[in-house]
C-alpha positions as CSV (number, residue, x, y, z in Angstrom):
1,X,289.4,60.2,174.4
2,X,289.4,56.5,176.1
3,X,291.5,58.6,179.0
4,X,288.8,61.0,179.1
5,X,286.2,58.3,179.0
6,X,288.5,56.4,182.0
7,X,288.6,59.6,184.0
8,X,284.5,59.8,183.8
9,X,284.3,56.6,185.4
10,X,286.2,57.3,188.3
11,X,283.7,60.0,189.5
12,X,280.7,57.4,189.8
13,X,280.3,57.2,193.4
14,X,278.6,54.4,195.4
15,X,275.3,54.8,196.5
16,X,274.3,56.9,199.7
17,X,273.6,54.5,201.8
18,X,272.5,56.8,204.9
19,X,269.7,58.4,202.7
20,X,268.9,54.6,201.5
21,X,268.2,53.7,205.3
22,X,266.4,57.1,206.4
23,X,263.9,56.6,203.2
24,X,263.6,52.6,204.9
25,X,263.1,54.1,208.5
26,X,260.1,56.2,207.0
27,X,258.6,53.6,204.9
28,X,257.8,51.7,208.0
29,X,256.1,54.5,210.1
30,X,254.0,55.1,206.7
31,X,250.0,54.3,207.5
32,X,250.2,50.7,206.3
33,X,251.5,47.3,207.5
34,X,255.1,46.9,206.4
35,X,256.1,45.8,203.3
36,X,251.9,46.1,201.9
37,X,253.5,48.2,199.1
38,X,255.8,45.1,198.1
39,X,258.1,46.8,194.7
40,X,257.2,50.2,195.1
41,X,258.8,50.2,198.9
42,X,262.2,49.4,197.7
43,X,262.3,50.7,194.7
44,X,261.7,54.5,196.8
45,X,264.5,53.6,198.8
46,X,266.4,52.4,196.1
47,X,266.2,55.8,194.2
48,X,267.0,57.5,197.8
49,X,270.0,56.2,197.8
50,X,271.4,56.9,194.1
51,X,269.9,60.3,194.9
52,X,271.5,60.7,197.7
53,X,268.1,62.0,199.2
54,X,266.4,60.6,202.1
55,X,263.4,62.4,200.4
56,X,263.6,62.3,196.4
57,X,262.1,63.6,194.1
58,X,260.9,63.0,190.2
59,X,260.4,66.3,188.6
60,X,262.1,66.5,185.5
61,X,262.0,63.0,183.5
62,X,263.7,62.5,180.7
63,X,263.9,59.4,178.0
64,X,267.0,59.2,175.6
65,X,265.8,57.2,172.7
66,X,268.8,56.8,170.5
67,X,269.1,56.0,166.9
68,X,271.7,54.0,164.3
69,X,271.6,51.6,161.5
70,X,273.2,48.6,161.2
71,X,275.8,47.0,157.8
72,X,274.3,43.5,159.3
73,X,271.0,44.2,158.2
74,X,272.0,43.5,155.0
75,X,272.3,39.7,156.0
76,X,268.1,39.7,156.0
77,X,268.1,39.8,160.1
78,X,264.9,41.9,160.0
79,X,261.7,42.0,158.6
80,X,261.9,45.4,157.6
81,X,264.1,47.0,155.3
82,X,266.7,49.4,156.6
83,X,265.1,52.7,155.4
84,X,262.5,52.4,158.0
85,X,265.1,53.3,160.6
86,X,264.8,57.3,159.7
87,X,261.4,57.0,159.1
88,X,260.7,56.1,162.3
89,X,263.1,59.0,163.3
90,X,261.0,61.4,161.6
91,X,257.9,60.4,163.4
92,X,259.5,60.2,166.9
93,X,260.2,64.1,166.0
94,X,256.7,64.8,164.8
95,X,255.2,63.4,167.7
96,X,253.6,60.0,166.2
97,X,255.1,57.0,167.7
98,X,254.2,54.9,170.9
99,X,256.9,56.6,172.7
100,X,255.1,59.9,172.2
101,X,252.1,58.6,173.5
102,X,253.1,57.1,176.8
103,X,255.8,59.9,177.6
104,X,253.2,62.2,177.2
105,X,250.9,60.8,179.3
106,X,253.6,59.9,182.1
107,X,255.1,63.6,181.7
108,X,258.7,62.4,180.1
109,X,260.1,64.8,177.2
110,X,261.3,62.4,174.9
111,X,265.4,63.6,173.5
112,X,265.5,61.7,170.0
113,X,270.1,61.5,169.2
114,X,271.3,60.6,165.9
115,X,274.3,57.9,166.9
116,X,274.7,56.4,163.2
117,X,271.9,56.4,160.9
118,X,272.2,56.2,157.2
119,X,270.5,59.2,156.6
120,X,271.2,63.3,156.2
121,X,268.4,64.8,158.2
122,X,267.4,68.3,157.9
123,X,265.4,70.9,160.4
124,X,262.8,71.7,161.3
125,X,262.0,67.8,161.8
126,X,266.0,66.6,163.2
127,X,267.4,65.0,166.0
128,X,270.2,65.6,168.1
129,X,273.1,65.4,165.4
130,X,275.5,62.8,167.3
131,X,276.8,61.2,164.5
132,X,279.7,58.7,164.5
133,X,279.1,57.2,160.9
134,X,276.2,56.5,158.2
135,X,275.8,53.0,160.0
136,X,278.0,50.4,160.6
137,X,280.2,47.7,159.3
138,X,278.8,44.6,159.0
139,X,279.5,42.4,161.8
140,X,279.1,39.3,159.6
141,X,282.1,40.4,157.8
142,X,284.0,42.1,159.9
143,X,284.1,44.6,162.9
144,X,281.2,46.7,163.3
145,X,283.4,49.8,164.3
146,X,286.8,50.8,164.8
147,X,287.8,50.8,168.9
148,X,287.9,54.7,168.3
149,X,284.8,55.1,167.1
150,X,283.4,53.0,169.2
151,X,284.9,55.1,172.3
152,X,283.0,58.1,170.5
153,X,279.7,56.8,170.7
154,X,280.2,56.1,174.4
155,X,281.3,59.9,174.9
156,X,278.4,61.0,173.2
157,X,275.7,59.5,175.4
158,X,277.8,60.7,178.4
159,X,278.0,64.3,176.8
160,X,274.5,63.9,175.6
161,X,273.4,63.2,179.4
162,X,275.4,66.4,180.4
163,X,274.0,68.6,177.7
164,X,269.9,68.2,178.5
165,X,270.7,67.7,182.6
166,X,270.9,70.7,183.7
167,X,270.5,71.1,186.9
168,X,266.9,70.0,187.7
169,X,266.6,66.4,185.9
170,X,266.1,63.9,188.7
171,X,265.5,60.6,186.7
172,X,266.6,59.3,183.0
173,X,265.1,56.4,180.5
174,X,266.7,54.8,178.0
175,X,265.1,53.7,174.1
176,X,266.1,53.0,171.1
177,X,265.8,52.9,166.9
178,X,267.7,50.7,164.6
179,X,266.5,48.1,162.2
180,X,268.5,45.3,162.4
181,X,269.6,46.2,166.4
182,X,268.6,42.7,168.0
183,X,271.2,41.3,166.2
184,X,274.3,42.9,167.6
185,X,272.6,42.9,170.9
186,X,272.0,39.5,170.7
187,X,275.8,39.1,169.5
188,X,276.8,41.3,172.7
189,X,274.4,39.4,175.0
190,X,275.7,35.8,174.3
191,X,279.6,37.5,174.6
192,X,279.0,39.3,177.6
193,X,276.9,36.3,179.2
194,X,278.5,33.5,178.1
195,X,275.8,31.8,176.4
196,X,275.4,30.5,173.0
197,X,274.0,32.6,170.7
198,X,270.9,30.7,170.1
199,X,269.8,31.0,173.5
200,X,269.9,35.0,173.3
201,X,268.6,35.2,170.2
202,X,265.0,35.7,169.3
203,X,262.6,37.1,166.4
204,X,263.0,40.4,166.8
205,X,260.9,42.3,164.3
206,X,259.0,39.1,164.0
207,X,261.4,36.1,162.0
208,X,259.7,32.9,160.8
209,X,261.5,30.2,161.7
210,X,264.1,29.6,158.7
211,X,265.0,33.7,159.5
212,X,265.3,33.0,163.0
213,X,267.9,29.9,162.1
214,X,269.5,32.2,159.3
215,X,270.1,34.8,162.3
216,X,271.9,33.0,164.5
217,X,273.9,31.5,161.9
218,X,275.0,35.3,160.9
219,X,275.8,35.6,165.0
220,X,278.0,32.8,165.5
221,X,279.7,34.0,162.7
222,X,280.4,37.3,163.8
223,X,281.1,36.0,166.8
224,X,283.6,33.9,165.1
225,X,285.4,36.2,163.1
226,X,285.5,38.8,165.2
227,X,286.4,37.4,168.3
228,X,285.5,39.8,170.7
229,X,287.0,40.0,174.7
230,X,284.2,39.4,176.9
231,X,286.6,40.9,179.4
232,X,286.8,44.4,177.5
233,X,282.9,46.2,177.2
234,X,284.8,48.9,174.3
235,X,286.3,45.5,172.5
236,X,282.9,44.0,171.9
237,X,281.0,46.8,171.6
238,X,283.9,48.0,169.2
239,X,283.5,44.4,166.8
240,X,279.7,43.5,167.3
241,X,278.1,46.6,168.8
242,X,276.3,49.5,167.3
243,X,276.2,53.1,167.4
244,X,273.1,53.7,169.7
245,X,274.0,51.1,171.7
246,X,277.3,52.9,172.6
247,X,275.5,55.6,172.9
248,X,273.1,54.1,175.2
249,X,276.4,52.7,177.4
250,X,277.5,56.7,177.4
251,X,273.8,57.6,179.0
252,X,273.9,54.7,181.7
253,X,277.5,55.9,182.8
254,X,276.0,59.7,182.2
255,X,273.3,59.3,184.5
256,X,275.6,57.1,187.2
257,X,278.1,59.8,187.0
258,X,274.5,62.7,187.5
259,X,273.3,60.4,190.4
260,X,270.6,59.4,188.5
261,X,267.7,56.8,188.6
262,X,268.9,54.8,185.1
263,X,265.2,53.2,183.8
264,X,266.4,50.8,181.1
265,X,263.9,50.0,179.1
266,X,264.1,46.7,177.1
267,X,266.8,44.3,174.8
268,X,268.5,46.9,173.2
269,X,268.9,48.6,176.6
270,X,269.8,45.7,178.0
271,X,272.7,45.5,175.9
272,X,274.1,48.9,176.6
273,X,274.0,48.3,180.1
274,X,276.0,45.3,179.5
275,X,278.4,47.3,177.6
276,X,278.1,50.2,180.7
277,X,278.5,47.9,183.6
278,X,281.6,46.7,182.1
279,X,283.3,50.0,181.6
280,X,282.3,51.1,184.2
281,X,281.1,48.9,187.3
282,X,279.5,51.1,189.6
283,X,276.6,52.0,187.3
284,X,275.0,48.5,188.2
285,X,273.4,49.9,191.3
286,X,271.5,52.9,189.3
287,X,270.0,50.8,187.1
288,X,266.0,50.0,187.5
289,X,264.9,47.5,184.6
290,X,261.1,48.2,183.4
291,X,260.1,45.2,182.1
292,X,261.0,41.9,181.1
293,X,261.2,42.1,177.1
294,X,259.6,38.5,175.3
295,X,263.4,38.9,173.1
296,X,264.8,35.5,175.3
297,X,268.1,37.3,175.1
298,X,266.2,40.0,177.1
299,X,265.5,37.3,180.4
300,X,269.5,36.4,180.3
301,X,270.7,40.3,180.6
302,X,268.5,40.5,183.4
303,X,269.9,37.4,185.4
304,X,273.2,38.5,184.6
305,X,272.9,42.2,186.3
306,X,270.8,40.6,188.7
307,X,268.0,43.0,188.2
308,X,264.4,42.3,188.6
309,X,261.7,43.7,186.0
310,X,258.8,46.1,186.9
311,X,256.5,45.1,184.4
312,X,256.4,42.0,182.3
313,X,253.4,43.1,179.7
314,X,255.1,41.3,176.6
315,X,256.6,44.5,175.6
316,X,259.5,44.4,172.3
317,X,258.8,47.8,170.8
318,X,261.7,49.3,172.2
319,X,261.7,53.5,171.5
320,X,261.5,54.1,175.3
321,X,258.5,52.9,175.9
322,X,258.9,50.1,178.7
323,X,260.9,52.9,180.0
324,X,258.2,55.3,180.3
325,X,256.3,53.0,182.4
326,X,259.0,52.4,185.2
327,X,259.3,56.1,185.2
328,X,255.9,56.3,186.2
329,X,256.0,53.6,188.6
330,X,259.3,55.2,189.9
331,X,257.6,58.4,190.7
332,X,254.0,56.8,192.2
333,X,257.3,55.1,194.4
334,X,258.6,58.3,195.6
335,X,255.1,59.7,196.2
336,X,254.1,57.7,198.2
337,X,257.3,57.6,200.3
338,X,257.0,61.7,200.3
339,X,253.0,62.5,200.8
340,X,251.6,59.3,203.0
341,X,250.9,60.4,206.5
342,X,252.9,58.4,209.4
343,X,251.3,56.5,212.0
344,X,252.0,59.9,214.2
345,X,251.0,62.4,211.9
346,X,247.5,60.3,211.1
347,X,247.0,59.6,214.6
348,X,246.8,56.1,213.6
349,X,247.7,53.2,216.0
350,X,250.8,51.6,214.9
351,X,251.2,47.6,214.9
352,X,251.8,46.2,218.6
353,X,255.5,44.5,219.2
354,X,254.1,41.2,219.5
């Protein structure tokens, strides 16, 4: 399967850099001084060129909000107890959460995936059944998952991606589910960045201090232990990884492969595009980051991709829903790119060349 996986990456293409520069050439005979539209100017030329369309287009949106518990939550990382993780399942499926509520109102169906939760769900209320285990190992004490399975949950998200496509879905978000989840992403951040782990840890589900201290302590640890190759993304996803967040990985490369605007939304995402850019390189330029989480692991993912936040509304819900807002801002972008009149077509006077 890590042939297969190997052979997936090879078909991400670079972006189109001709439709890139014919959106650009547009944009500045639009009726408005150059640049007025600051963000939204490049980020319409930016999803021209992963298009591949001088002229894109945001139809069909989809967010990917993937789901998995975690053997380290067992070390008291959260402040909520493990069994919330398929609640919280259940009422992404019935409609109830905060990722409901903004992809309704930005026009996003919401595809809920079931990476590695601890729990047998059952129609009519079920997600997509994508399970690689009932959780995983606990990182503290060992690897999180076997290199194998950790390949699997990568696949997934790809064939997950390739299964709701079709051929009509123009741009993809990425959320998430898992108690416990800032823990390995924290453990992946500080291996993938370089930085110790508690400057890329924070409170996640909202740590006093001592749980804060006792978190980081359970990092370095696994960290430790486990040793993982910041060199290899399936090595530490493999020892201090999760299930969604190889899953997520698998939807970044997915929608690279699909030519797809990639909205990450925010830590957890963050993580699995660490993971993602380091299987597979090319994905970097399709990704479009929504927000800048308050998780201070969250501000050092950013830095290293080099990608610059939409929003920063002190979002750390995760589900999707900093993704939801980049999608919307991502198709206000390309409507304004495709329905402003030009200088010609207004009959408005242009700027002199002074």
């Amino acid at each position: 399967m890590e042939e297969k996986l190997k052979r997936i990456v090879e078909e991400i293409g670079p972006l189109d850099q001709e439709a890139g520069e014919q959106a650009a050439l547009r944009q500045d005979q639009l009726t408005k001084p150059r640049g007025a539209l600051g963000v939204l100017e490049g980020l319409s030329i930016r999803i021209a060129a992963v298009q591949g369309r001088p002229r894109p287009r945001i139809e069909r949106k989809v967010i990917f909000t993937l789901a998995g518990d975690h053997g380290v939550a067992a070390e008291g990382v959260s402040a909520y107890p493990a069994e919330v993780t398929p609640q919280m399942v259940l009422n992404f499926l019935a409609g109830g959460a905060a990722i409901n509520v903004l992809a309704g109102q930005v026009g996003c169906e919401v595809v809920v995936a079931d990476l590695g939760v601890n729990y047998d769900f059952s129609p009519p209320l079920a997600p997509v059944d994508l399970k690689v285990a009932k959780g995983t190992g606990n990182l503290a004490r060992g690897p999180a998952m076997s290199r194998a399975e950790a390949v699997r949950s990568v696949m997934a998200g790809i064939e997950l991606v390739e299964r709701e496509a079709g051929p009509r879905l123009d741009i993809l978000g990425t959320g998430d589910m898992g108690i416990g989840n800032t823990t390995p992403s924290s453990a992946v951040t500080a291996v993938m960045t370089g930085r110790p782990a508690a400057e890329v840890t924070g409170r996640g589900t909202g740590l006093d201090d001592l749980g804060l201290a006792a978190k980081v302590r359970t990092i370095e640890r696994a960290l430790s232990i486990n040793r993982p190759d910041p060199g290899d993304g399936l090595d530490v996803l493999a020892k201090v990884g999760g299930y969604e967040i190889g899953g997520l990985a698998g939807v970044i490369i997915g929608g690279a492969r699909r030519r797809l605007p990639v909205v990450l939304d925010g830590f957890i995402s963050g993580a699995a595009a660490l993971i993602a850019c380091s299987i597979a390189p090319r994905v970097r330029d399709y990704l479009v980051a929504s927000h800048r989480s308050v998780e201070v692991g969250h501000q050092a993912i950013l830095k290293h991709l080099g990608l610059k936040p939409l929003l920063n509304l002190d979002l750390r819900l995760g589900e999707g829903t900093g993704a939801a807002l980049g999608i919307f801002l991502a198709q206000a972008a390309v409507a304004l790119l495709n329905e402003m009149a030009t200088f010609a077509q207004a009959g408005v006077s242009d700027r002199e060349n002074i």
